[in-house]
N, CA, C and O of each residue as an XYZ file, in Angstrom:
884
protein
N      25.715     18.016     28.628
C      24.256     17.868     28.476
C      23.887     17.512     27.030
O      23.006     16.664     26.892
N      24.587     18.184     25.654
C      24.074     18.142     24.851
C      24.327     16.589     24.115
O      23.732     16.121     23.144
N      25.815     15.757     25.227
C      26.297     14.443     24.637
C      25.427     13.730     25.236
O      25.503     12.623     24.703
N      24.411     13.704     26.266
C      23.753     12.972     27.027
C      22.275     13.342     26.201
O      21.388     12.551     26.525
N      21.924     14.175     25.402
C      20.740     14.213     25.048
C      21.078     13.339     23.483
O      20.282     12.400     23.510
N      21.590     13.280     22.657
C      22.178     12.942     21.466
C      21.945     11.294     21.691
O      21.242     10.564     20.992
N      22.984     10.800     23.231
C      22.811      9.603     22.975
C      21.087      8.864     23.347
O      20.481      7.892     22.896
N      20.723     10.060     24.529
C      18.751      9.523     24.830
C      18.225      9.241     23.127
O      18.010      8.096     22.732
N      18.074     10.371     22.292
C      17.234     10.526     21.014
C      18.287      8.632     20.238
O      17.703      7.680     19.720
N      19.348      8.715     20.400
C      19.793      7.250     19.835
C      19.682      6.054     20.165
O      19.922      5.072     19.462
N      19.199      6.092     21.588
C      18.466      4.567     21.815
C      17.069      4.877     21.761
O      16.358      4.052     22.335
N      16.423      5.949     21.166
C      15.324      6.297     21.466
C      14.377      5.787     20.120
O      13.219      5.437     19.892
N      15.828      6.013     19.304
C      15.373      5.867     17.583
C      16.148      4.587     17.500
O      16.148      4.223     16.324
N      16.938      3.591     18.417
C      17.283      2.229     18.404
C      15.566      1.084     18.682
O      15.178      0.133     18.003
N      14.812      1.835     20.149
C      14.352      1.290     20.826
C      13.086      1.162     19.751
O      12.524      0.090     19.527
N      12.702      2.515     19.074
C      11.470      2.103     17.749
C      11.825      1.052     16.520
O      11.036      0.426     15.812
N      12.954      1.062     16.504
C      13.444      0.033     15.340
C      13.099     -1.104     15.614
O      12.245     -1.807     15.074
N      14.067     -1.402     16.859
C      13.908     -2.850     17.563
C      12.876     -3.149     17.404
O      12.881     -4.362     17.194
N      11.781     -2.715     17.366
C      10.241     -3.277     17.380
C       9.530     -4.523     16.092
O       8.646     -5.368     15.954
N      10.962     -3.696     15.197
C      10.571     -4.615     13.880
C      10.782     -5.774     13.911
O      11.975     -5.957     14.154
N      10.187     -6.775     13.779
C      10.929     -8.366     13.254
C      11.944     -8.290     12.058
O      11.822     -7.666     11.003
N      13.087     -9.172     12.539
C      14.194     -9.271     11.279
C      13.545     -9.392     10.176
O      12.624    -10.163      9.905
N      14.298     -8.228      9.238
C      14.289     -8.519      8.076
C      13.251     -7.645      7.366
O      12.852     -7.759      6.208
N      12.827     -6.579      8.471
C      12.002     -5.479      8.302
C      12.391     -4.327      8.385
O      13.417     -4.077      9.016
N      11.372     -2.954      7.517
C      12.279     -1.927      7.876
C      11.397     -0.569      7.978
O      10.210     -0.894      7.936
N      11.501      0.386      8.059
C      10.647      1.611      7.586
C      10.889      1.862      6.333
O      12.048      2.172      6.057
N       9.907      1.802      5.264
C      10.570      2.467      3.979
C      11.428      3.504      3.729
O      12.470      3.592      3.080
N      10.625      4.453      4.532
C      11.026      5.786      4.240
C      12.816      5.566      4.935
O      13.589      6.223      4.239
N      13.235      5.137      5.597
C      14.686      5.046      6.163
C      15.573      4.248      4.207
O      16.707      4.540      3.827
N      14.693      3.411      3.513
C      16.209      2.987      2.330
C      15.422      4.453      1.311
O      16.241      5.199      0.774
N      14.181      4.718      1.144
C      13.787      5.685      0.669
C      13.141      7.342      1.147
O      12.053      7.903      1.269
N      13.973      7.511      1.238
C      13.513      9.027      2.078
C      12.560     10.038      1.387
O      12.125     10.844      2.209
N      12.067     10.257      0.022
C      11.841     10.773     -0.537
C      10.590     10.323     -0.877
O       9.843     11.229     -1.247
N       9.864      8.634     -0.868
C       9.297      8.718     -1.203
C       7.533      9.208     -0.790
O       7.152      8.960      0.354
N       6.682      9.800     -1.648
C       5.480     10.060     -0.741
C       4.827      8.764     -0.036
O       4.790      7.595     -0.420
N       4.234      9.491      1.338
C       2.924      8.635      1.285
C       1.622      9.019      1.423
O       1.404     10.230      1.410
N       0.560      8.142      1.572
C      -0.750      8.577      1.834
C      -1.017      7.299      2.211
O      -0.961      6.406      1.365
N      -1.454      6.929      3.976
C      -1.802      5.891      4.323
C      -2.818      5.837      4.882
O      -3.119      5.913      6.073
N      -3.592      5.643      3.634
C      -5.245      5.463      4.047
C      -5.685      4.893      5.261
O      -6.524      5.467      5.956
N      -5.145      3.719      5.596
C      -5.840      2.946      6.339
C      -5.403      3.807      8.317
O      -5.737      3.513      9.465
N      -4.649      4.750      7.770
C      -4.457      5.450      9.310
C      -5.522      6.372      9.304
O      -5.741      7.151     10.232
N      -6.092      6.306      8.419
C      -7.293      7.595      8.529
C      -8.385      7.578      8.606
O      -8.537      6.492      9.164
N      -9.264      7.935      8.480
C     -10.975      8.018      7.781
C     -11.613      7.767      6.578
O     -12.723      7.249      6.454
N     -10.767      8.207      5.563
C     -10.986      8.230      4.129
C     -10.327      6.855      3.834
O      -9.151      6.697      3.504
N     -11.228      5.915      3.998
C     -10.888      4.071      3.300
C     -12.406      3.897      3.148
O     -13.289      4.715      3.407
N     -12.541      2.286      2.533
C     -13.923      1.915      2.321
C     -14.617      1.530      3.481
O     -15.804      1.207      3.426
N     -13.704      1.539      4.963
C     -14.193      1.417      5.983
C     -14.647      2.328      6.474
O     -15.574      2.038      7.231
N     -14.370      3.599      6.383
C     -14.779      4.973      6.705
C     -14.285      5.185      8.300
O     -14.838      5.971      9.070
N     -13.180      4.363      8.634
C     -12.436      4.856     10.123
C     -10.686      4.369     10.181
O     -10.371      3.901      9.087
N     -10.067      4.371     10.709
C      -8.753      4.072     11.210
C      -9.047      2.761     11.232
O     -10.151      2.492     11.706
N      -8.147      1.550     10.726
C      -8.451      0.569     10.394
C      -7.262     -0.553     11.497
O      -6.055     -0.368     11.338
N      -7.659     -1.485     12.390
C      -6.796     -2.121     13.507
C      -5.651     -2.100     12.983
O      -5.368     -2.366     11.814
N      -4.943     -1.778     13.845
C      -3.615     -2.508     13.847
C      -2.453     -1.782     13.145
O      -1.362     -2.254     12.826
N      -3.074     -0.123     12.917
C      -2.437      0.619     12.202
C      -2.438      1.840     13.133
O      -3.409      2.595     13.085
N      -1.170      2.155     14.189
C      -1.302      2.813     15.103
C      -0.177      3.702     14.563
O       0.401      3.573     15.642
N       0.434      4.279     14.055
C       1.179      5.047     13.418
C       1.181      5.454     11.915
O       1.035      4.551     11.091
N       1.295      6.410     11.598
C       1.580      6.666      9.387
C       2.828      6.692      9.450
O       3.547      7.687      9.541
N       3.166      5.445      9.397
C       4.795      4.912      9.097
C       4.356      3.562      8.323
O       3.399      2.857      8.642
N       5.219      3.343      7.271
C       5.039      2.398      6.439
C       6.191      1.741      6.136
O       7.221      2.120      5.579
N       5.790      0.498      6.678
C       6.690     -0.827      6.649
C       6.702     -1.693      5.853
O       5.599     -2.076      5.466
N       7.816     -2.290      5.339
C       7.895     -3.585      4.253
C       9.537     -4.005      4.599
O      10.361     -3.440      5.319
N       9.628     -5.193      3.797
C      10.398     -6.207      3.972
C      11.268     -5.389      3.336
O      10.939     -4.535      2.512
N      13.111     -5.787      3.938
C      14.165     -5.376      3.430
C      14.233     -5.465      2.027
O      15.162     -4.794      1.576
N      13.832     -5.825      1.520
C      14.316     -7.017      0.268
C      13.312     -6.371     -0.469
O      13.642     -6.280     -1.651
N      11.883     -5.745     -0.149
C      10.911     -5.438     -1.372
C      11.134     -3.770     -1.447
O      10.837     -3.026     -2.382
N      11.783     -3.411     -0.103
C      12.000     -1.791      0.164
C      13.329     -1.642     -0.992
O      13.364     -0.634     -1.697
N      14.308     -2.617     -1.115
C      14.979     -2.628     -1.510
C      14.641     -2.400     -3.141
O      14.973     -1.372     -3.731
N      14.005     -3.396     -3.710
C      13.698     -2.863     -4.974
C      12.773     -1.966     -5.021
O      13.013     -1.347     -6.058
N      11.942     -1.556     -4.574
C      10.990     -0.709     -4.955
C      12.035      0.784     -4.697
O      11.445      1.788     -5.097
N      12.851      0.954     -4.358
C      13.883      2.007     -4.337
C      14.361      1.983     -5.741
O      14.237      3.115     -6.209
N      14.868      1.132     -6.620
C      15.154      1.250     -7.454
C      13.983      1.792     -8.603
O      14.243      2.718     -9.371
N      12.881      1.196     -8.605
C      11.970      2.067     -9.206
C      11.346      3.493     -9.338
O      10.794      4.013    -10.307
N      11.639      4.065     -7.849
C      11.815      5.604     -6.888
C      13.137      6.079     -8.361
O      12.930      6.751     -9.371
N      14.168      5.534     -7.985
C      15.008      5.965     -8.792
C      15.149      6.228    -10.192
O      15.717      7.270    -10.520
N      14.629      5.282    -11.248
C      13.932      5.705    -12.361
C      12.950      6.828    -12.553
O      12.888      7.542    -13.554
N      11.967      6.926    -11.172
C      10.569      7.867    -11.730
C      11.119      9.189    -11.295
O      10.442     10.178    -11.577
N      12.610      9.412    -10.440
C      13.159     10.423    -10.179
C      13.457     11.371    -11.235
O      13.255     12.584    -11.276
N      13.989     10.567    -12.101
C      14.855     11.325    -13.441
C      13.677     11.540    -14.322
O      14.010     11.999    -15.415
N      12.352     11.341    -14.172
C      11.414     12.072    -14.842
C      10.920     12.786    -13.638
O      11.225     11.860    -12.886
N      10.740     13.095    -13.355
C      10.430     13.971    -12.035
C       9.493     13.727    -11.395
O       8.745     14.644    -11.057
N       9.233     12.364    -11.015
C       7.913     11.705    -10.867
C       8.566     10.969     -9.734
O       9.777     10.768     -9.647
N       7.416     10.484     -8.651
C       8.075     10.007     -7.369
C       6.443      9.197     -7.006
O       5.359      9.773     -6.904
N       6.785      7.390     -6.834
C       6.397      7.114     -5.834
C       5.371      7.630     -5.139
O       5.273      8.855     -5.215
N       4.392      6.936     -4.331
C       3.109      7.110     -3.857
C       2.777      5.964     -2.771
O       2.353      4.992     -3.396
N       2.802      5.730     -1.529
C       2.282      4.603     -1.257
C       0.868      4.572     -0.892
O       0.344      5.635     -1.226
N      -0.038      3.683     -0.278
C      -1.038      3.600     -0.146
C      -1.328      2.885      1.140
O      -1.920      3.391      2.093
N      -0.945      1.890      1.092
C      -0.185      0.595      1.965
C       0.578     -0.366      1.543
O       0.819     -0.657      0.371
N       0.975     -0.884      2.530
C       2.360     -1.658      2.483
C       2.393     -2.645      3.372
O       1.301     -3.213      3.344
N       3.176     -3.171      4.219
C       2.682     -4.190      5.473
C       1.127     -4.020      6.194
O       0.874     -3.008      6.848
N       0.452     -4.747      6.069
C      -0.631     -4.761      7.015
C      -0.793     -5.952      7.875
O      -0.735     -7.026      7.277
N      -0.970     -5.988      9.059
C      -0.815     -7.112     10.171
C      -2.576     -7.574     10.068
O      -3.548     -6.852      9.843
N      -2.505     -8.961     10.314
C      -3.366     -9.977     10.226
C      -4.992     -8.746     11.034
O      -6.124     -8.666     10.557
N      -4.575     -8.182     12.003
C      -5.733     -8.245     12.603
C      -6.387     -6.911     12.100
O      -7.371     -6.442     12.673
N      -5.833     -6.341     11.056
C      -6.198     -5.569      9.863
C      -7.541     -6.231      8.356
O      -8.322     -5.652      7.601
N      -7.321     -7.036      8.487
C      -7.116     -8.188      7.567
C      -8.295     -8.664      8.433
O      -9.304     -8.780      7.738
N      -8.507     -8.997      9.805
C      -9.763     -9.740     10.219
C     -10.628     -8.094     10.477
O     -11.708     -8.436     10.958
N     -10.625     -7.060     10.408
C     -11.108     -5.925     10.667
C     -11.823     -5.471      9.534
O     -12.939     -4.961      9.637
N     -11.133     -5.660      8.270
C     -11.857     -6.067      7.054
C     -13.515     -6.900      6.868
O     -14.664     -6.507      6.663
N     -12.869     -8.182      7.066
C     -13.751     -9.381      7.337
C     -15.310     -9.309      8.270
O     -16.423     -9.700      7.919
N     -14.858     -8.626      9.621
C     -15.992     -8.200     10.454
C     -16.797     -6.886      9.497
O     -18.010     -6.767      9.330
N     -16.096     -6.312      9.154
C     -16.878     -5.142      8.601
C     -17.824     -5.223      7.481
O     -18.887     -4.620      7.331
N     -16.988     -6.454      6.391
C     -17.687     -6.724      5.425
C     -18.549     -7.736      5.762
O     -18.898     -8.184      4.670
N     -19.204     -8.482      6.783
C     -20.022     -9.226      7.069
C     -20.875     -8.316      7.463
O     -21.971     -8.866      7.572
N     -20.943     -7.089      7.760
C     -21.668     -6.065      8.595
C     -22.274     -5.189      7.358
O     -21.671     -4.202      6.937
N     -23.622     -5.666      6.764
C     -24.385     -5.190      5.478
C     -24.904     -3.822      5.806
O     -25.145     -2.937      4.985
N     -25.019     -3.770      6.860
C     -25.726     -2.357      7.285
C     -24.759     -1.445      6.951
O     -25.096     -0.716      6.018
N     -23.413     -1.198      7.511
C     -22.557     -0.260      7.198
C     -21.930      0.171      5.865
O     -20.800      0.050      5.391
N     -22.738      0.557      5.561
C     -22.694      1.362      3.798
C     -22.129      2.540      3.723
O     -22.212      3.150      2.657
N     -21.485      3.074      4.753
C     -20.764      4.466      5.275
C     -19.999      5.535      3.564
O     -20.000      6.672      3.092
N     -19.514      4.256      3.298
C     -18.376      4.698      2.476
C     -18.512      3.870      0.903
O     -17.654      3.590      0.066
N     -20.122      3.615      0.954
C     -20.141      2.820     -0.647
C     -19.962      3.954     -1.509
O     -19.067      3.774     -2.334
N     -20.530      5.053     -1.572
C     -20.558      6.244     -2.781
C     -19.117      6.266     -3.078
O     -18.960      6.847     -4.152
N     -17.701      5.771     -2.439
C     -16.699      6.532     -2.825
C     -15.911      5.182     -3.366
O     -14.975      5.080     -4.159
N     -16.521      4.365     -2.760
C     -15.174      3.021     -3.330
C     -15.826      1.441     -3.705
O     -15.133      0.476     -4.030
N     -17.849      1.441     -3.529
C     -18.366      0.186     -4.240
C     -19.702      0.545     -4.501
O     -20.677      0.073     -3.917
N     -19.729      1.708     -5.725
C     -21.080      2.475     -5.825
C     -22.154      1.353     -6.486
O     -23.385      1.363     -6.483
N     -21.266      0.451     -7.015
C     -21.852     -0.506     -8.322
C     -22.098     -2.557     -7.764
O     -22.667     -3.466     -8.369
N     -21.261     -2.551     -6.218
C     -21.432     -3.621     -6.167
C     -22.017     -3.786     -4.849
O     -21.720     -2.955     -3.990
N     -22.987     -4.957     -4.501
C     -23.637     -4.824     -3.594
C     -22.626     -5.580     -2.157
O     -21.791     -6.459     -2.368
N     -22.841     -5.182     -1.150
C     -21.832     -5.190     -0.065
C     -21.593     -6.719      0.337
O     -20.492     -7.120      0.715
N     -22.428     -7.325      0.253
C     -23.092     -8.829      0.661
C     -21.815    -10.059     -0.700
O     -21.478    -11.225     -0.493
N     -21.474     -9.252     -1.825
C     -20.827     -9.967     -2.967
C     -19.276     -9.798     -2.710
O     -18.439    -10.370     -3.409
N     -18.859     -8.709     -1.325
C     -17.112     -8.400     -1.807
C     -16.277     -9.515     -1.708
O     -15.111     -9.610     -2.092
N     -17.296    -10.734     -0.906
C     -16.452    -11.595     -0.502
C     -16.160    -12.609     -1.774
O     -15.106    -13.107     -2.170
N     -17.681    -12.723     -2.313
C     -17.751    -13.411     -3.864
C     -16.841    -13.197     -4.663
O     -15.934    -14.012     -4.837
N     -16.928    -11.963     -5.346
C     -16.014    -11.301     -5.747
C     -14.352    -11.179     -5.615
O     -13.593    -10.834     -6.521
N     -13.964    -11.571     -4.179
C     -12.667    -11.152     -4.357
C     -12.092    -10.337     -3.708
O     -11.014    -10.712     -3.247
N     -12.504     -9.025     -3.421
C     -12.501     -7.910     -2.929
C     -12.311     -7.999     -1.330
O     -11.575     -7.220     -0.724
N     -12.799     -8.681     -0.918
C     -11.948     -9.549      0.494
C     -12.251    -10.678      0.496
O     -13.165    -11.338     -0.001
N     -10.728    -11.028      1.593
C     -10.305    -12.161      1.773
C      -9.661    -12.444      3.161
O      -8.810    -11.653      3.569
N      -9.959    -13.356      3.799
C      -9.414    -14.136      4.951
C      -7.829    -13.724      5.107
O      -7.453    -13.352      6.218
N      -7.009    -13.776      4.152
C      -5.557    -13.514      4.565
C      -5.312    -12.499      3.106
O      -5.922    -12.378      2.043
N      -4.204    -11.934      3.648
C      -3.889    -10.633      2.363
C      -2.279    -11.264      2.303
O      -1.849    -11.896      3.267
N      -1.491    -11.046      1.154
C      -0.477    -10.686      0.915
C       0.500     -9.770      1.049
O       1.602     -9.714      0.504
N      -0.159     -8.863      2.043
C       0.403     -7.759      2.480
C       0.907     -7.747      4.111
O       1.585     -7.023      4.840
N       0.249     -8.833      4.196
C       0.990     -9.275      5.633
C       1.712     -9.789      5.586
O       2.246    -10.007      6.674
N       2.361    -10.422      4.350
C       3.844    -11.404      4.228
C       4.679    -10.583      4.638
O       5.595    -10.915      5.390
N       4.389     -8.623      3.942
C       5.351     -7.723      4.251
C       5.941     -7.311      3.010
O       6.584     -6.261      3.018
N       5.809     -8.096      1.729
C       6.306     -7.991      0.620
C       5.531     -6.639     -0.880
O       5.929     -5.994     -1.850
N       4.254     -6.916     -0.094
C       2.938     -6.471     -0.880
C       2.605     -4.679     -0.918
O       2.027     -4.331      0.111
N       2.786     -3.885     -1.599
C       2.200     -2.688     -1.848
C       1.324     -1.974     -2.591
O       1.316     -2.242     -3.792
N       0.655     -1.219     -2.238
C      -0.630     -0.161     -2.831
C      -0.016      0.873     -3.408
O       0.003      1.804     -2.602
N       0.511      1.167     -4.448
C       1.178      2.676     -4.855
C       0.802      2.640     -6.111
O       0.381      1.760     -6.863
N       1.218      4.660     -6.269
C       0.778      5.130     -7.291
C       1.612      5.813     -7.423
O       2.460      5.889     -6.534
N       1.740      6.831     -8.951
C       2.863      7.613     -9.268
C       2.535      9.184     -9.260
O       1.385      9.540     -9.516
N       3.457     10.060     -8.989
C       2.779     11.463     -8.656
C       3.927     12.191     -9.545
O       5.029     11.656     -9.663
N       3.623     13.444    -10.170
C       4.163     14.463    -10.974
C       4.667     15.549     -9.923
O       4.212     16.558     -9.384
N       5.705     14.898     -9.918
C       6.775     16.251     -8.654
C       6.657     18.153     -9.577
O       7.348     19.064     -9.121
N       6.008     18.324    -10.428
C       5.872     19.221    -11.064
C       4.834     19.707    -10.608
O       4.986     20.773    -10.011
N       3.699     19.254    -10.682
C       2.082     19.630    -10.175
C       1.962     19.168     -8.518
O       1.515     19.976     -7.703
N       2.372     17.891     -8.130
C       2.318     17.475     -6.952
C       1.146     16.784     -6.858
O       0.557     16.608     -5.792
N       0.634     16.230     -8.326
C      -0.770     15.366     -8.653
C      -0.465     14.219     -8.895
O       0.455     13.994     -9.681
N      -1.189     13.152     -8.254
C      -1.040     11.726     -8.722
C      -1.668     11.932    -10.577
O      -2.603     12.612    -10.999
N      -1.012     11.329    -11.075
C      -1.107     10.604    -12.193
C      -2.401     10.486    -12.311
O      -3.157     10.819    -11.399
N      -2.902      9.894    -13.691
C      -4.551      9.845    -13.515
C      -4.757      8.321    -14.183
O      -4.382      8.008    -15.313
N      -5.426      7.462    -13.241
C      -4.915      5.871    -13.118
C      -6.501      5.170    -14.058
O      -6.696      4.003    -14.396
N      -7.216      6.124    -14.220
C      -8.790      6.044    -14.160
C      -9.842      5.166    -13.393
O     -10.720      4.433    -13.849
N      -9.503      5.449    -12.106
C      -9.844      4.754    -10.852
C      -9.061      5.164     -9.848
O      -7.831      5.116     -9.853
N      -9.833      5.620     -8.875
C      -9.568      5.728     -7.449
C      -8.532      4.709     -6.850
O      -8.381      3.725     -7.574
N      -7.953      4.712     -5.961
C      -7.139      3.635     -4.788
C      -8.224      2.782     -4.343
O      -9.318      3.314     -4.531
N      -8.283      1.532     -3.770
C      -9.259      0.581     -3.223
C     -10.724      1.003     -3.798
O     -11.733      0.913     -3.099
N     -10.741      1.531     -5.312
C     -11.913      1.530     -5.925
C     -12.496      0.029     -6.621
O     -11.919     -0.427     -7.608
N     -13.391     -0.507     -6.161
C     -14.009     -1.977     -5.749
C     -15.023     -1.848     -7.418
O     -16.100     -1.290     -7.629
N     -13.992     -2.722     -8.474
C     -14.881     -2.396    -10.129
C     -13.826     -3.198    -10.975
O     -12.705     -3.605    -10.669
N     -14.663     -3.306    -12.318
C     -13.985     -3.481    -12.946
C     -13.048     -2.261    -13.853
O     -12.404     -2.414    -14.891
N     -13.208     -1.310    -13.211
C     -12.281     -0.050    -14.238
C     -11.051     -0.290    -13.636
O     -10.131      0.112    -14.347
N     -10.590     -0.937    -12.298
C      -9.796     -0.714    -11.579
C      -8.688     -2.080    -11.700
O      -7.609     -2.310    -11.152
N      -9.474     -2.798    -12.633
C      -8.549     -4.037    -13.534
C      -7.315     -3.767    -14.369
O      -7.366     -3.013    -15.340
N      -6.754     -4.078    -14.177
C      -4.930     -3.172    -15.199
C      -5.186     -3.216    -16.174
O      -5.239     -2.037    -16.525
N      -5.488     -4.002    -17.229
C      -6.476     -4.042    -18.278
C      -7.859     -3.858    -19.105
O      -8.305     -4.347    -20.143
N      -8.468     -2.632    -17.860
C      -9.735     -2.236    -18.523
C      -9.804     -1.658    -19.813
O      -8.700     -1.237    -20.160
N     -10.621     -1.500    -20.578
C     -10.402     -0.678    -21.733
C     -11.487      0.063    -21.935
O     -11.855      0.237    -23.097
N     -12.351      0.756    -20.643
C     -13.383      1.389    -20.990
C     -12.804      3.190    -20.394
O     -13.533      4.175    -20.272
N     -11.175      3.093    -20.101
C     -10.280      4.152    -19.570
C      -9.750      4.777    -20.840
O      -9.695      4.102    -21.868
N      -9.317      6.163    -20.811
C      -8.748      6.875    -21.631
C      -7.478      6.434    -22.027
O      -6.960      5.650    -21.232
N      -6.770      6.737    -23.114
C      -5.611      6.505    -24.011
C      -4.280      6.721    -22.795
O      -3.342      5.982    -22.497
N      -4.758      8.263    -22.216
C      -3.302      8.566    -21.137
C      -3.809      7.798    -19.894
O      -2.906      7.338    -19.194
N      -5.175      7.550    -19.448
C      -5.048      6.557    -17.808
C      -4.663      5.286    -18.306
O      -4.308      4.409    -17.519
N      -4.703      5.055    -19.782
C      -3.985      3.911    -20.166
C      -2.351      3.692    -19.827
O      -1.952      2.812    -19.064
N      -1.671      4.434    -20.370
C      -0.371      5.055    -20.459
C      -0.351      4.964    -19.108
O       0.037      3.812    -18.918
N      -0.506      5.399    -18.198
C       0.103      6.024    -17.157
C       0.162      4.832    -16.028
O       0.930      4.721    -15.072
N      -1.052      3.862    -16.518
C      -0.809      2.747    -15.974
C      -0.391      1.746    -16.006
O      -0.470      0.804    -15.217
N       0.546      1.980    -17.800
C       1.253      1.122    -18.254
C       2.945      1.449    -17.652
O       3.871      0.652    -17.502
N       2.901      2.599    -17.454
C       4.247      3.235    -16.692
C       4.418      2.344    -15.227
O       5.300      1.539    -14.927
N       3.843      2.567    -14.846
C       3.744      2.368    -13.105
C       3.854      0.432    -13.196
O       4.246     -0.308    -12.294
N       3.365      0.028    -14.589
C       2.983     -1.893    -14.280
C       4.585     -1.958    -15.014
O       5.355     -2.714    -14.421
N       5.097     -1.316    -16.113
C       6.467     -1.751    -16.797
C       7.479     -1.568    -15.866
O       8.420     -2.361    -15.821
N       7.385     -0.472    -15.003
C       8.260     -0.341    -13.987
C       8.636     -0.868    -12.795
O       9.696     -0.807    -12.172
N       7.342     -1.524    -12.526
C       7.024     -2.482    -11.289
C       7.441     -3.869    -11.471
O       7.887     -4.594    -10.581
N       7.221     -4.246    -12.950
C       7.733     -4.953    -13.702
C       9.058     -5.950    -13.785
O       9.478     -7.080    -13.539
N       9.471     -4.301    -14.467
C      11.307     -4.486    -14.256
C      11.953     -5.037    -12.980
O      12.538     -6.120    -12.981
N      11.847     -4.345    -12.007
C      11.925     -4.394    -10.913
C      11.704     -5.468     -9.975
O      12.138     -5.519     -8.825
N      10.902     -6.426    -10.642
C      10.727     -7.772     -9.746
C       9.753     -7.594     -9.132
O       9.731     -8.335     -8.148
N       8.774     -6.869     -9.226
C       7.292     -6.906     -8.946
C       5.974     -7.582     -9.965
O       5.859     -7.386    -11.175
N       5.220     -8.264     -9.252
C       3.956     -8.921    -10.188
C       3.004     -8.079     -9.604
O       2.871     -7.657     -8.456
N       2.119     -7.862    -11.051
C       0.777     -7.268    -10.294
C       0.031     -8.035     -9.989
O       0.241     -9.246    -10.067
N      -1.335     -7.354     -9.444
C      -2.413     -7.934     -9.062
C      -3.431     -7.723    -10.451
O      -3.580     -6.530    -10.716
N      -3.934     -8.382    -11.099
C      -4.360     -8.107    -12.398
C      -6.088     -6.957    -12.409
O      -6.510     -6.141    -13.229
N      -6.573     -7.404    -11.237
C      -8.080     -6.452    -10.657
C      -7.773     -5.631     -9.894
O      -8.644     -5.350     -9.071
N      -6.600     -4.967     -9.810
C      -5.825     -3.693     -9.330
C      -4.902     -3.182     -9.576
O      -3.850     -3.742     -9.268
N      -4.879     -2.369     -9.996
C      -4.122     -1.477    -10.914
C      -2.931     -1.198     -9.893
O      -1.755     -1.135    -10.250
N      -3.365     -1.040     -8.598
C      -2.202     -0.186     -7.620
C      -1.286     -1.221     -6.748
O      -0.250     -0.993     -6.122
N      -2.105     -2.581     -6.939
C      -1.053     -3.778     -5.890
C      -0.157     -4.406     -6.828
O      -0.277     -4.608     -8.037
N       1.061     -4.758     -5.753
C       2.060     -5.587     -6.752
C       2.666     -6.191     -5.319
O       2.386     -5.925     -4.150
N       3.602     -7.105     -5.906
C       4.116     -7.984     -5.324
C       5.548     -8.614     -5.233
O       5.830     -9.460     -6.081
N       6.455     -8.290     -4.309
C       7.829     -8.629     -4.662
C       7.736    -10.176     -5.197
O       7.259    -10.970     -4.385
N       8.141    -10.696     -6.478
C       8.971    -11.671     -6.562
C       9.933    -12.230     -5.636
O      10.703    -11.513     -4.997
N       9.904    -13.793     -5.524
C      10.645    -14.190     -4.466
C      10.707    -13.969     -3.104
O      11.697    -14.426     -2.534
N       9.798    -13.314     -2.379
C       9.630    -12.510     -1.250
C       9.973    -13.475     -0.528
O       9.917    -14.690     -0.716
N      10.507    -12.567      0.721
C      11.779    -13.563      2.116
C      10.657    -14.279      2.620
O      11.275    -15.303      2.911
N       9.051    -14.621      3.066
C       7.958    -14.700      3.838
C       7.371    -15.137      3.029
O       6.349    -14.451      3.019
N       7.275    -16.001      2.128
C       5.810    -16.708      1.312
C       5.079    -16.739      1.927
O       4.160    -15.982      1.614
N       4.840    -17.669      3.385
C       3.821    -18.211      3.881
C       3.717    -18.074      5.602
O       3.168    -18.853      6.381
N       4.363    -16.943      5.862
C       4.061    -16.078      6.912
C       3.324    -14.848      6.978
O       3.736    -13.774      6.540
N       1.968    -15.086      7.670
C       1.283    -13.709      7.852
C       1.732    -13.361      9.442
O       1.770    -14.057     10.457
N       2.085    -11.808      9.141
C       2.853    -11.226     10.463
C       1.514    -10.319     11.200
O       0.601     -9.854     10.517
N       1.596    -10.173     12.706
C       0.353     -9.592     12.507
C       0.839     -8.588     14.338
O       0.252     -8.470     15.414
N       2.478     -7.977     13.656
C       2.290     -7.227     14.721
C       2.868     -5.565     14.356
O       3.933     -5.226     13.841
N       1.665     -4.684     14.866
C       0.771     -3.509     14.648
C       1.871     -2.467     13.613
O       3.065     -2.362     13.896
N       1.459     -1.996     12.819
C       2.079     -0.841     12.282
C       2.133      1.080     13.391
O       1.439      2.070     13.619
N       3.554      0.448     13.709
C       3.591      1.656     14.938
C       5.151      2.217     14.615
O       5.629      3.132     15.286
């Protein structure tokens, strides 16, 4: 009984894999350690609900960007600091869930926490959305760094998907250490073969990524 239950749970944990398209993976399987917090499975985003296409808090990315971003895990280890994600793969119809919402002026649900300063009607002007994301290539992540000592993110001087200019990697209206701390997280991301996003402190981008110009758009489960 107990060789017949062993092998059920192994095609069981074959049959969720399979789901991935080549060349994909669960993070947490090359990195086991690292945290997450995946907003967009929850309530607490600028949408103020569970956001399409995100039917599980499992976080996916490309072999190849899981791959280095492990090596950066590994540096912030030996200071006792670990990794944070936010998001990571998001499928297209995430991405058009966005789009409907931000055409939708009435729903101001969640301005006090993430666009106190910009009016809802401009995110598109602005930048702040867009028709296709980079995070559907599979390559693209939202992270932050946390103090395995306290069990506190770092202090970035800006929120996650906080919609401003404080939230530019280069603001200078932030303190000396949210300076620092966000110079840690960009030198390291850096090294590593990641580019940032320069009006977000928390996105970066594998270099060379396997998918330039494929948006994938099937569900985070």
């Amino acid at each position: 009984m107990k060789h017949i239950l062993i092998l059920l749970f192994t095609l069981s944990v074959s049959l969720v894999t399979a789901q991935l398209p080549k060349g994909f993976v669960y993070v947490t399987d090359v990195i086991p350690d690292i945290k997450l917090d995946l907003r967009y499975c929850s309530h607490y985003n600028f949408v103020g609900k569970p956001v399409d296409g995100y039917n599980a808090e499992v976080c996916i990315m490309t072999q190849q960007a899981s791959e280095a971003l492990k090596k950066v895990q590994d540096e912030l280890r030996q200071q006792n600091k670990s990794l944070k994600i936010f998001d990571a793969y998001r499928p297209q119809q995430a991405v058009n869930h966005f789009m409907k919402w931000a055409k939708n002026v009435n729903d101001t649900l969640m301005k006090q926490d993430f666009y106190p300063d910009i009016k809802k009607q401009n995110l598109f002007k602005l930048e702040y959305i867009a028709s296709r994301s980079g995070h559907s290539r599979g390559s693209t992540v939202d992270l932050t760094i946390v103090n395995l000592e306290t069990g506190k993110e770092l202090d970035m001087g800006s929120p996650y998907d906080f919609f401003g200019e404080v939230s530019w990697v280069n603001d200078i209206t932030i303190t000396k250490e949210q300076q620092d701390n966000r110079q840690l997280l960009q030198r390291l991301m850096l090294k590593h073969n990641f580019r940032n996003y320069p009006k977000e402190w928390w996105h970066f981008t594998l270099r060379w990524e396997p998918f330039p110009n494929t948006y994938f758009d099937f569900p985070v489960e």
